[in-house]
N, C-alpha and C positions, 0 to 999 in steps of 0.2 A: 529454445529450451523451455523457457516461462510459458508460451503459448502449447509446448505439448505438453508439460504438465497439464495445464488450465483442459487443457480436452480430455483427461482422464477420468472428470468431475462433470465433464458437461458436453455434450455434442452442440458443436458450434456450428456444422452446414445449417443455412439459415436461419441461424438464432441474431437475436437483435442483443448485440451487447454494446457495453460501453466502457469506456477506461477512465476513469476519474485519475486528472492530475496528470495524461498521459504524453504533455508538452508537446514534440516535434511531430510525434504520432507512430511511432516506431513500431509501437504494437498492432494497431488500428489496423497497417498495412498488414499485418502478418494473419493476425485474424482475419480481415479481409482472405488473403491466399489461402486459409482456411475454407472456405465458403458461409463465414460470416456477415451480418451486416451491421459493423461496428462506427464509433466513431467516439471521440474524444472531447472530454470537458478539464477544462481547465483555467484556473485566476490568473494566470501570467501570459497574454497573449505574446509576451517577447517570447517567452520559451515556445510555445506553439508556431513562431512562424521563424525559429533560431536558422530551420535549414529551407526554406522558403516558403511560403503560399500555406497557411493550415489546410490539413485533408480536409475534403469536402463534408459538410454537417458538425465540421467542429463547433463546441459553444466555449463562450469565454462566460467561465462561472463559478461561484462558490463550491467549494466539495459539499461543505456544511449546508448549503440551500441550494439544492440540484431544480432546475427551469423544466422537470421532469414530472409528468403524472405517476401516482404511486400505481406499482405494480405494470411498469412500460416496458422494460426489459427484460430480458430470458436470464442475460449471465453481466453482474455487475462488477466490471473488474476492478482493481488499482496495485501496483507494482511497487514499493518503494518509495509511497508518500504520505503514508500516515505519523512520522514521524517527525513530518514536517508541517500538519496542523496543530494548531496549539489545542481547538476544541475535539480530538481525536473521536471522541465519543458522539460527539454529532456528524459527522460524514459516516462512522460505521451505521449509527440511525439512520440516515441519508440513501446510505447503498442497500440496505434492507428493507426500506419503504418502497425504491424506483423497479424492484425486483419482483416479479409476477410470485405467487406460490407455487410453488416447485423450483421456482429457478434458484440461481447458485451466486452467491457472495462467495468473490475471491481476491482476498487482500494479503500481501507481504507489508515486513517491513520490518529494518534495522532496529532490534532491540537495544538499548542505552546502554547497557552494560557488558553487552557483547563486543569484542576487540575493536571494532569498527563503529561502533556508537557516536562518537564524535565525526565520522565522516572522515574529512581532509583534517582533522586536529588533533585523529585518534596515533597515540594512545594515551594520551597525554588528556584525554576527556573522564579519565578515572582518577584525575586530581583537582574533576570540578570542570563542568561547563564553560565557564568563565574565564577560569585561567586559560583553559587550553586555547582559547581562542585568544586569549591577551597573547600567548605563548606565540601563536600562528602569526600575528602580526608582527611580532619583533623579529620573527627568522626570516619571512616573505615580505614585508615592509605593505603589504596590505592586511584588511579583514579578510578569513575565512566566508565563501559565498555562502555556508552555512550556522547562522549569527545564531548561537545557542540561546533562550528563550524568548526567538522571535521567528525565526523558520526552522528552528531544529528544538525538537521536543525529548523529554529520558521517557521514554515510551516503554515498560516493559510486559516483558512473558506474561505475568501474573495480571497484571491489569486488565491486559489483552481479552484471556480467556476467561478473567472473570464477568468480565463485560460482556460475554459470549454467550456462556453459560445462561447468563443472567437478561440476555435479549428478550423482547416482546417479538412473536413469529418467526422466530429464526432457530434454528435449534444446528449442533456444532456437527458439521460431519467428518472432517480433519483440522488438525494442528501439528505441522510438522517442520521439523529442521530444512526451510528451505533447501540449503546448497549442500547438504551433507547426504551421506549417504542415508541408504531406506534404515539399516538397522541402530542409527540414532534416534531412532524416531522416540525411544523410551525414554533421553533427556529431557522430553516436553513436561513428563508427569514430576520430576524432580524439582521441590522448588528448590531457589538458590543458585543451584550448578544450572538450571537450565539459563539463567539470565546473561552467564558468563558462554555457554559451549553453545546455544542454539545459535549464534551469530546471527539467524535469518527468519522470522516466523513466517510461515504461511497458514493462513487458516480461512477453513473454507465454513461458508454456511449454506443450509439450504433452506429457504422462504416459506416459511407456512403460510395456510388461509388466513 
């Protein structure tokens, strides 16, 4: 579903993309069956080799400092992990620098105050980062895999797209309720409700000269 979305925005037979943060490589392979030529970067070689061997051309790398020439790729993806940089605003610069002009920034990711914000600790993350995760250990007798202001960030709506907006060579082509339907799409423009009802941002950019 994510990869046909992502082709509605971008013809991927032969484009060189890449998935920032994209672990086992789940995507990689899909785009790949796309007629893509993708491949994955990511800091956690554990997660990249979780279900064996990383796809071939995987790099093990900062989102924030990509081992990439600027303007290398056609379509610069990430799914689901901006929320889990702390510096969010430097890997969004990151995927917009490695991105040719014309090509396409496509990034999702759990906004903080959306039901699911806290991940595995929601909903109990709208009584504080911190507790919910103290919460999370007392029920499950471990830590939560995602340690709120160390791999899990309150990343919102408004930050998102003001960051967007406000990009050097990127200019905004959508911003939309990921997993909801098309005709939510008008919570984006609402602040406030949108940080509770979009559950999912997607927002797409396209690369200028």
């Amino acid at each position: 579903d994510t990869v046909h979305q992502l082709s509605q925005y971008a013809d991927l037979d032969g484009r060189i993309v890449i998935d920032v943060g994209g672990g086992p490589g789940f995507f990689v392979r899909e785009l790949n069956r796309m007629g893509a030529r993708s491949f994955c970067i990511d800091a956690d070689s554990g997660e990249m080799a979780m279900l064996g061997p990383p796809e071939h051309g995987s790099i093990v790398a900062s989102a924030t400092r990509m081992p990439l020439a600027s303007g290398s790729v056609d379509v610069c993806f990430s799914s689901n992990v901006l929320e889990h940089v702390k510096d969010w605003p430097a890997m969004l610069a990151e995927m917009v620098r490695v991105t040719r002009p014309g090509g396409i920034v496509f990034v999702t990711f759990t906004n903080w105050l959306s039901p699911y914000g806290g991940h595995e600790t929601s909903p109990w993350h709208y009584l504080g980062g911190h507790r919910a995760a103290a919460r999370y250990q007392r029920t499950h007798g471990k830590p939560p895999k995602n340690q709120f202001g160390s791999s899990l960030h309150a990343v919102s709506v408004a930050e998102a797209l003001r960051w967007a907006r406000s990009a050097r060579q990127a200019v905004v082509v959508d911003a939309v309720p990921r997993y909801l339907p098309g005709w939510t799409r008008p919570l984006v423009r609402i602040p406030l409700v949108r940080e509770f009802l979009t559950w999912n941002l997607l927002l797409v950019l396209r690369r200028e000269g």
